[in-house]
C-alpha positions in Angstrom: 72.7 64.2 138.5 72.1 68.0 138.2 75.1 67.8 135.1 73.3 65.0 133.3 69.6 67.3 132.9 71.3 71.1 132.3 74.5 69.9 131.2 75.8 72.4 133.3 76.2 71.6 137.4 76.7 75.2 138.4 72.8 76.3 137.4 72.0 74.1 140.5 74.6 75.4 143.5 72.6 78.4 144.2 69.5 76.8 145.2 70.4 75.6 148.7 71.6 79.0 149.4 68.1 80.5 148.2 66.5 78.3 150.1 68.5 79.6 152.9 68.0 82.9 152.7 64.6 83.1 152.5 63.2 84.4 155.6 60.9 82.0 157.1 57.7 81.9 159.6 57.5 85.3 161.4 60.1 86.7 159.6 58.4 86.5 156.5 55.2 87.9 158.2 56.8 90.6 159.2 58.2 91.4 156.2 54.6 91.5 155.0 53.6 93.7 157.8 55.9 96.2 156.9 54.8 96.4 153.2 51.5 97.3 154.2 49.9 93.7 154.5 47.3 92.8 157.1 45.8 89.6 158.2 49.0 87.8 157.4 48.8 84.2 157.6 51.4 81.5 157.4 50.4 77.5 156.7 52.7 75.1 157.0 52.6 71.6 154.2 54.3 68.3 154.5 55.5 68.6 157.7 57.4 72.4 157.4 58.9 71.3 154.2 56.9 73.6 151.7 54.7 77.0 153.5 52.1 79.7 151.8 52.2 82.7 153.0 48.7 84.8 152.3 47.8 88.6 153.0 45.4 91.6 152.5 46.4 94.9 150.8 44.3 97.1 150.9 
């Protein structure tokens, strides 16, 4: 399916594994921590499919 839109299938294979490696739920919130972000919040859509992630810098 992915050949038939780009003509090309490999743009496509790296997205599961960037899904992947994106740190999710408290991971992510404390990767925002440590960048100086405060009042992290994490709100889960559709069942955990999709998440925003919102914070504060001051």
């Amino acid at each position: 399916m992915e050949k038939k839109i780009s003509g090309d299938d490999s743009a496509y294979k790296y997205l599961p594994d960037s899904v992947n490696a994106f740190p999710y739920g408290n991971s992510f919130l404390n990767i925002l921590s440590g960048c100086g972000f405060k009042q992290n919040k994490l709100k889960s859509l559709t069942f955990g499919i999709a998440s925003i992630y919102t914070g504060k810098k001051s």
